[in-house]
N, C-alpha and C positions, 0 to 999 in steps of 0.2 A: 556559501552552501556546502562546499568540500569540508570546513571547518565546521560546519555544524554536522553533516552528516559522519565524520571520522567520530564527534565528541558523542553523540547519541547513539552509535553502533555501540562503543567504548561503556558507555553507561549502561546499554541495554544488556549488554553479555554481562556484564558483573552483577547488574542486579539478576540477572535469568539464574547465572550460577549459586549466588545467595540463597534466592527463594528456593528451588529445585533440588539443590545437591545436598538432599536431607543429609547422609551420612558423613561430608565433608572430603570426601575422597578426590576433587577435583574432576569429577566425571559429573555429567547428567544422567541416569537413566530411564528409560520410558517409563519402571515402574513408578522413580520417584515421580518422576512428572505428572504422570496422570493422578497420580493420588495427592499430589498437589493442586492440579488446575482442577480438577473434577470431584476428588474424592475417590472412594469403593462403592464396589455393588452395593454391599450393606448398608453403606450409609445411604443413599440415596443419590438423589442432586437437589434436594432443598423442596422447600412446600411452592406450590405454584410452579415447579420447573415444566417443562414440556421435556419427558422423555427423549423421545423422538428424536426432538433438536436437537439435543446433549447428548446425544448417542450420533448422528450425523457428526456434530463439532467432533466427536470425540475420533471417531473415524477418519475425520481430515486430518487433525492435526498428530496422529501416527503415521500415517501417509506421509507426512512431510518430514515425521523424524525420522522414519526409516531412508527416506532420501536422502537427508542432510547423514546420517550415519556411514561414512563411507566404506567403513571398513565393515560395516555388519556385527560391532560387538554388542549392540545393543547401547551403547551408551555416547552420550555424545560430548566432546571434549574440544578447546579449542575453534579451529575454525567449522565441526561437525556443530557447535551449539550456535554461534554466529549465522550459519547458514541455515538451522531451522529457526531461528529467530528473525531472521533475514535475506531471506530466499530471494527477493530480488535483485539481489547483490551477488550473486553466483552463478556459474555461468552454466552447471551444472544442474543446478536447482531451475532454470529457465523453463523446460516443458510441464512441469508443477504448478509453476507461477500462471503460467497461462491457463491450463486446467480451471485451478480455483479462480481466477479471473472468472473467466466463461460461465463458471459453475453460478456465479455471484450477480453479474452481468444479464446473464442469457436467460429472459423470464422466460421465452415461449418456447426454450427449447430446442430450436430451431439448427442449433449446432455454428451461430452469429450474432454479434452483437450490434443490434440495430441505432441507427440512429438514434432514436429517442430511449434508447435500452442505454447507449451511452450519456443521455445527458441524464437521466435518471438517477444515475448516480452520483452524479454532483451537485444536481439542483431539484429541490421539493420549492415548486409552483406553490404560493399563496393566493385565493382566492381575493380578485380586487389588487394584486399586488403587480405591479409592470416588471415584465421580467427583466432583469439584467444586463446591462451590456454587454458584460461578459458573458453571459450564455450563449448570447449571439456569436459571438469572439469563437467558441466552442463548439458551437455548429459548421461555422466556415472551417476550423481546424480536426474537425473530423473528414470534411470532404479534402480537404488541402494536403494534412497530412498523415492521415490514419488510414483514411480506403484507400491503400494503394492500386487498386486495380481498378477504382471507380464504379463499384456494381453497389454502392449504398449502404454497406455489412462488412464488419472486421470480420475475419474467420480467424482461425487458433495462429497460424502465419503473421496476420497482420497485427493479432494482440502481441503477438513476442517482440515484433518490431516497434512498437508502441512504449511497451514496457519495458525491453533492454535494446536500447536503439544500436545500430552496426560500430559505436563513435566510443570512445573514451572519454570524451567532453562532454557526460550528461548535465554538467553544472550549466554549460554554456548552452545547451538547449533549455530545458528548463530557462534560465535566464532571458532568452531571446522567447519563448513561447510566454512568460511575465510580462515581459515588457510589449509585446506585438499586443494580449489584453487589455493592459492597462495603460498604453499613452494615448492619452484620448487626445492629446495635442497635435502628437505625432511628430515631437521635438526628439527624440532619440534618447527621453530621459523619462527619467518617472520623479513625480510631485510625492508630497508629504501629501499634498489633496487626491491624487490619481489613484497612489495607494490604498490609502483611507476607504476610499470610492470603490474598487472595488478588492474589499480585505478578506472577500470569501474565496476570491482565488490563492491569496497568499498565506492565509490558513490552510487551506488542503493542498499546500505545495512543502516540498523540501526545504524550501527556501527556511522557511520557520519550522523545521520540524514537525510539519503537523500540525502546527499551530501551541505545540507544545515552550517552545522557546519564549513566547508572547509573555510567559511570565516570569522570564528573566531579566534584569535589569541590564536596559540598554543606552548608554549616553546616546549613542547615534538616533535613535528613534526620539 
């Protein structure tokens, strides 16, 4: 996980620099960006766009480059482009993370993310369809390890702990919260079948990137 996560930061700032740094200067700037991700007022956002949205996204994601900007010159270089490409990775960037968290999370507004506000975002129930073990796995790891104070709701606190835990060893959590889902044996290993079984946790984990890695060639798999 440390090796895929070093190779995919690696890849992500190169191509961010590539697409963005119209002029070549080794800088990103807001302007290039935005008129890269978004465009100009002139131009639009496209037929079918919703305004709105794309004026919110467009709002956030200045928000984050002015964060990741440390210095304030408007442009972001180095580890200023890394950190708004990848805000959970800094430790600076953390009260951000949590923000857009909450913002994405938190339907009711509530200023918490509820239990089922947390699993919502990782599993859409099919009608007729049995839910997952691993949801289940996810329900108890909410109450286990997410509320820390036990009142049933993360608050902004308990999402930062969630998200950048107190530990330098997020590969070994991650790794131990994989494995506590998926050994359905409870042999202290995981199957090529245990996997397989359940491979929606291991798509939305680090572990594969996202689930981007999945189409990489792998002898071990």
């Amino acid at each position: 996980m440390e090796r895929t996560r070093r190779r995919a930061r690696a890849e992500s700032v190169q191509q961010g620099r590539q697409r963005y740094d119209r002029d070549g200067d080794g800088a990103v700037r807001w302007d290039e960006y935005r008129r890269e991700a978004y465009g100009t007022p002139e131009e639009g956002f496209g037929d079918g766009a919703d305004p709105t949205a794309y004026g919110a996204l467009l709002a956030r994601d200045e928000r984050r480059f002015r964060a990741a900007d440390q210095d304030g010159d408007g442009a972001a270089t180095g580890d200023e482009l890394d950190a708004f490409l990848h805000p959970e990775d800094f430790e600076h960037m953390r009260p951000l993370v949590v923000t857009e968290t909450m913002e994405d999370m938190d339907k009711d507004g509530d200023g918490f993310i509820q239990l089922e506000e947390y699993i919502a975002e990782l599993y859409a129930p099919e009608p007729g369809v049995p839910e997952p073990s691993w949801v289940a796995a996810e329900r108890a790891q909410f109450g286990r390890g997410r509320d820390l104070d036990g009142d049933g709701r993360l608050g902004p606190a308990e999402v930062g702990h969630w998200l950048r835990p107190p530990t330098s060893d997020w590969a070994g959590l991650e790794a131990a919260h994989l494995l506590h889902a998926s050994d359905r044996d409870g042999d202290g290993r995981l199957s090529k079948e245990e996997i397989l079984g359940n491979w929606e946790m291991f798509v939305g984990s680090q572990a594969t990137n996202y689930g981007e890695d999945l189409g990489r060639p792998h002898d071990e798999l």
